[in-house]
FINULUM-994939 format. One record per residue (C-alpha): residue number from 0; residue in three letters; chain; y, z, x. Coordinates in Angstrom, 3 decimals. Each point is the difference from the previous one (the first is absolute). Layout:
residues N
+-----+---------+--------+----------+----------+----------+
| num | residuo | cadena |        y |        z |        x |
+-----+---------+--------+----------+----------+----------+
| NUM |     ALA |      A |        Y |        Z |        X |
...
+-----+---------+--------+----------+----------+----------+
END
This chain:
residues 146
+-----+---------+--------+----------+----------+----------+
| num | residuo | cadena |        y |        z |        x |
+-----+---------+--------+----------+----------+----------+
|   0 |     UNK |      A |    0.000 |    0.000 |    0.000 |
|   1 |     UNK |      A |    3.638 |   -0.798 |    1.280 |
|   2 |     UNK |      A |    3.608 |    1.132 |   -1.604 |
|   3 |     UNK |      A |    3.635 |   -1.459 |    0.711 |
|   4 |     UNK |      A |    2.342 |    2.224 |   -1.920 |
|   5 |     UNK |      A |    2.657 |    1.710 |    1.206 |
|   6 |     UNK |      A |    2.663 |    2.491 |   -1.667 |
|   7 |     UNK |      A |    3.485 |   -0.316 |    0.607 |
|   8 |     UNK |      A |    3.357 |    2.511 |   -1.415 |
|   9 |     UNK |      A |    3.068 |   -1.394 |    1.279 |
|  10 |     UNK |      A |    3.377 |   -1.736 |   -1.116 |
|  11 |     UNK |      A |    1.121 |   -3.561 |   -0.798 |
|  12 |     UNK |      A |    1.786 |   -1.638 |    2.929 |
|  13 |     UNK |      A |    1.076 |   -3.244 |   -2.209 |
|  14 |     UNK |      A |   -0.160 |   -0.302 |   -3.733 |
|  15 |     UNK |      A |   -3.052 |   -1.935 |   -1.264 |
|  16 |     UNK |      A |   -0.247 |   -3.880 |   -0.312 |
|  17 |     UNK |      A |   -2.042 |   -1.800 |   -2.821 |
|  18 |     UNK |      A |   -1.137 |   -3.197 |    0.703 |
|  19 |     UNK |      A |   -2.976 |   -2.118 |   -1.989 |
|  20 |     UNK |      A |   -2.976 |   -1.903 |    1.674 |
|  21 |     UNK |      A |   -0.494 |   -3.807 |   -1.053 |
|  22 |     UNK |      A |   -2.709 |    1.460 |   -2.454 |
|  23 |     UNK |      A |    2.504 |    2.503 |   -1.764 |
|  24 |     UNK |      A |   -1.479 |    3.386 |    1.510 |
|  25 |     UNK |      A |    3.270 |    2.208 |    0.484 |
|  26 |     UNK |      A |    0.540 |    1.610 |    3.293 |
|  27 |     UNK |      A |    2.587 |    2.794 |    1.106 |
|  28 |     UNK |      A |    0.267 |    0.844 |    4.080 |
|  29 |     UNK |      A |    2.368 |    2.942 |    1.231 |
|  30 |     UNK |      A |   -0.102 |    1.869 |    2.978 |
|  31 |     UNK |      A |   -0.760 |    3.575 |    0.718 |
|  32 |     UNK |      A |    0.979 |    2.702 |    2.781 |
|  33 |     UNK |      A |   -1.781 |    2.747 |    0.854 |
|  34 |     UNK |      A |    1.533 |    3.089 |    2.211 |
|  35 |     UNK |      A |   -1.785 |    2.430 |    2.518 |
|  36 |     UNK |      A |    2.367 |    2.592 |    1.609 |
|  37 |     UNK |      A |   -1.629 |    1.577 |    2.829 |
|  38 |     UNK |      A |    1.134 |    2.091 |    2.804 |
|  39 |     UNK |      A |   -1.179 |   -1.580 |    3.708 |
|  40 |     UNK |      A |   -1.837 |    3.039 |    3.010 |
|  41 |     UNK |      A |    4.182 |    0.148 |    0.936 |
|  42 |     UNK |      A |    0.637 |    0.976 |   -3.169 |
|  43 |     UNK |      A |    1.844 |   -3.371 |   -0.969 |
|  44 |     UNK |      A |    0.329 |   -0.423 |   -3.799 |
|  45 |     UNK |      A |   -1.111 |   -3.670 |   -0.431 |
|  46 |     UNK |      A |   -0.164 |   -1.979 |   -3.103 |
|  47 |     UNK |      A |   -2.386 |   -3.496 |   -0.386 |
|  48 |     UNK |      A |    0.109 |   -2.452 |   -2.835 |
|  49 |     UNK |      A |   -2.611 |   -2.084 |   -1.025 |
|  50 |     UNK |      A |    0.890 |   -2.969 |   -2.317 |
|  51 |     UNK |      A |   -2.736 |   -1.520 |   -2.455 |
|  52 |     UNK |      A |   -0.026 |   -3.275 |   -1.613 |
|  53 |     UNK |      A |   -1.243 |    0.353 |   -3.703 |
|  54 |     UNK |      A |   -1.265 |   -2.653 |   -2.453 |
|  55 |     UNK |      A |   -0.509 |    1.308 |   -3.670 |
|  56 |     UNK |      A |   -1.866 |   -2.781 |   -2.351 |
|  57 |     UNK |      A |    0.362 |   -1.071 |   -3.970 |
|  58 |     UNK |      A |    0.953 |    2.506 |   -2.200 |
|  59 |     UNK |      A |    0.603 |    2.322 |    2.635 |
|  60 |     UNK |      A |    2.592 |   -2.199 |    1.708 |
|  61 |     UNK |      A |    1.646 |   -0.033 |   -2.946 |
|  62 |     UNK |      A |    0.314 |    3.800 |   -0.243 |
|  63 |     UNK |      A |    0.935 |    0.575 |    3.569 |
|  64 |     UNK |      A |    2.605 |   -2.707 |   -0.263 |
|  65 |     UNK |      A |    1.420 |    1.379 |   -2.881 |
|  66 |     UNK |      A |    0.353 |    3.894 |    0.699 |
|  67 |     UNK |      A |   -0.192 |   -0.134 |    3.887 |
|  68 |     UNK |      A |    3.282 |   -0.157 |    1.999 |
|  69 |     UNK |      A |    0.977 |    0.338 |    3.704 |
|  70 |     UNK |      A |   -0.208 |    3.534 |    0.757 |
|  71 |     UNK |      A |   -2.552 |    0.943 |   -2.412 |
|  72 |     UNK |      A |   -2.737 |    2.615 |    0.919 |
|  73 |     UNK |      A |   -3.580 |   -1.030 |   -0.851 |
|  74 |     UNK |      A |   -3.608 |    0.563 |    0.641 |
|  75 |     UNK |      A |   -2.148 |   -3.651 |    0.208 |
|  76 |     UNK |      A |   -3.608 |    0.028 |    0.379 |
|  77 |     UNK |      A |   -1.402 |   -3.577 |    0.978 |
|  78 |     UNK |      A |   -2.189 |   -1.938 |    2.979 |
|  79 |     UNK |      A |    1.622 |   -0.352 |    3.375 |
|  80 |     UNK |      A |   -0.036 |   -2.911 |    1.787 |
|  81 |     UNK |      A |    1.775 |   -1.510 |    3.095 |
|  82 |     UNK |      A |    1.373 |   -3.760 |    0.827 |
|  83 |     UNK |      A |    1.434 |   -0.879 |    3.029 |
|  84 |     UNK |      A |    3.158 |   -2.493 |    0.546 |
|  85 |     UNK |      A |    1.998 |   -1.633 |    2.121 |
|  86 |     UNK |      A |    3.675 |    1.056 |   -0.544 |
|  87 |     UNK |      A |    3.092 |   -1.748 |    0.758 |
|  88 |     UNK |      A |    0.196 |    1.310 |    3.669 |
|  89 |     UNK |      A |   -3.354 |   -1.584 |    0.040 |
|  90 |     UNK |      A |   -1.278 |    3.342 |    0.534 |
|  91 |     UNK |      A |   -3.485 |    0.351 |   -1.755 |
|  92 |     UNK |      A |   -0.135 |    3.406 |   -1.946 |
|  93 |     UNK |      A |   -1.926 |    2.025 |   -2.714 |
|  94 |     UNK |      A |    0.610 |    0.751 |   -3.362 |
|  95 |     UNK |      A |   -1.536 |    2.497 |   -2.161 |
|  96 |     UNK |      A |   -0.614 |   -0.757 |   -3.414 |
|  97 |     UNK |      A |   -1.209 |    1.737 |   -2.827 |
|  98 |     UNK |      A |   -1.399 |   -1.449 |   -3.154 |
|  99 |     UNK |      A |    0.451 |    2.385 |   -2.874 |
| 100 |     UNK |      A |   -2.227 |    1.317 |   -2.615 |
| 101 |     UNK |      A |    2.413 |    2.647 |   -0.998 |
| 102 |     UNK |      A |    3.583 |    1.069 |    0.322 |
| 103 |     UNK |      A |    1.184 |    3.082 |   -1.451 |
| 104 |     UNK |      A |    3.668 |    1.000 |   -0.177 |
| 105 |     UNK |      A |    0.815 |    3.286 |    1.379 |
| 106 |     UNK |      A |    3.917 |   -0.130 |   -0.978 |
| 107 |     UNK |      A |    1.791 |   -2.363 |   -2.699 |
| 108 |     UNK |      A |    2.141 |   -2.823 |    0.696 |
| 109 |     UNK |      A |    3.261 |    2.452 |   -1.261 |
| 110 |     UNK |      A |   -0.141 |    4.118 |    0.305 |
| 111 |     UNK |      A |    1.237 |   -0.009 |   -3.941 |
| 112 |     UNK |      A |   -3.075 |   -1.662 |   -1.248 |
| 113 |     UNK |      A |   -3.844 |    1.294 |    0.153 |
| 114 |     UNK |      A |   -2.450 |   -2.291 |    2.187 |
| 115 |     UNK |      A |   -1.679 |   -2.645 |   -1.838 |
| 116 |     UNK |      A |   -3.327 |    0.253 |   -1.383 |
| 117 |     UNK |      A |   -3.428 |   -1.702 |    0.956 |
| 118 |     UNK |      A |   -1.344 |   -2.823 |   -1.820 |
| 119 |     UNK |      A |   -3.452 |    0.911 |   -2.408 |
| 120 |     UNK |      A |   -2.200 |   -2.683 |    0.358 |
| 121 |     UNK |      A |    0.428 |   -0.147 |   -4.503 |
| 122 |     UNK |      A |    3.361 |   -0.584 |   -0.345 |
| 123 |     UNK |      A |    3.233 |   -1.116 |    1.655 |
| 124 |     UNK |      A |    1.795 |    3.637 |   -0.519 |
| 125 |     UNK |      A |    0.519 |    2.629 |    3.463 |
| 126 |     UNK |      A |   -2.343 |    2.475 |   -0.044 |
| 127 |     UNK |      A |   -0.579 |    3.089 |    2.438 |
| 128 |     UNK |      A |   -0.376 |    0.391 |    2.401 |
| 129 |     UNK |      A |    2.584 |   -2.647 |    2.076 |
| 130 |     UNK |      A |   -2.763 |   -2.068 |    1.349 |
| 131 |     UNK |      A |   -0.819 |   -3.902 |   -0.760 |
| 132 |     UNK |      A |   -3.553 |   -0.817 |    1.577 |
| 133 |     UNK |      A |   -1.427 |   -4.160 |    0.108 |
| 134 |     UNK |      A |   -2.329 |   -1.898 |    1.730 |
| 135 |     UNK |      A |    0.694 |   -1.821 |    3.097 |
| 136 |     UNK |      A |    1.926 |   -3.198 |    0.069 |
| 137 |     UNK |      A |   -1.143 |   -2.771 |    2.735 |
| 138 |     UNK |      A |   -0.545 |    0.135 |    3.670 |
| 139 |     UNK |      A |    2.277 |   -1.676 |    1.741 |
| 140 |     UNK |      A |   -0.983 |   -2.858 |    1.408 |
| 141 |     UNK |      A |   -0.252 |    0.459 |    3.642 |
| 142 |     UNK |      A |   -1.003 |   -1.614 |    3.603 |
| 143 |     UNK |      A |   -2.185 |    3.262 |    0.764 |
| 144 |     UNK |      A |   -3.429 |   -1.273 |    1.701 |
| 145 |     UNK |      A |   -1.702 |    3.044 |   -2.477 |
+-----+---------+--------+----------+----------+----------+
END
């Protein structure tokens, strides 16, 4: 047996962008940071960020596009995968990317009004807790030899 998931609580760097594939499938990507604080042997208080590059698919693209903002805190479960690049330095480099299964909104998109609601599987109205699941959308095609 083998697992890919990985768990990630962090904030928006960028707010969300919906596109649609040739075949209609809705797709929202937005980024992530993550913090550590730490304090280095000479007692050094360092900070690292780690960016993530998330990819939400269907009906929850839709959601995240429309409640997600730049800044927002949220916990996305999903499969990680990597892709490598050749950037306009001509520098090759890695990216991280997450495919998501579920997002869940930790704050709301204003302080005045409550977060939103998950979707129920039976109808289109939020329910709790503030989660929206799916399947996975598409690999990516890729050059990858495996």
């Amino acid at each position: 047996m083998t697992m890919n998931k990985i768990l990630i609580i962090g904030n928006l760097g960028s707010d969300p962008e919906m596109r649609y594939t040739p075949n209609g499938s809705s797709v929202t990507s937005f980024t992530v940071a993550t913090n550590r604080r730490y304090r280095t042997s000479d007692g050094e208080n360092r900070e690292e960020t780690e960016w993530f590059r998330i990819s939400a698919w269907n009906r929850l693209a839709e959601t995240c596009n429309q409640y997600l903002q730049r800044g927002s805190k949220v916990y996305v479960e999903g499969r990680l995968t990597s892709r490598t690049y050749v950037g306009n330095d001509g520098q090759t480099r890695v990216s991280l990317d997450v495919n998501a299964s579920e997002v869940r909104f930790i704050d709301s998109r204003n302080a005045q009004q409550p977060a939103p609601g998950g979707i129920s599987s039976d109808s289109n109205f939020p329910q709790e807790p503030a989660a929206f699941n799916q399947e996975v959308g598409p690999e990516p095609e890729d050059d990858l030899p495996w």
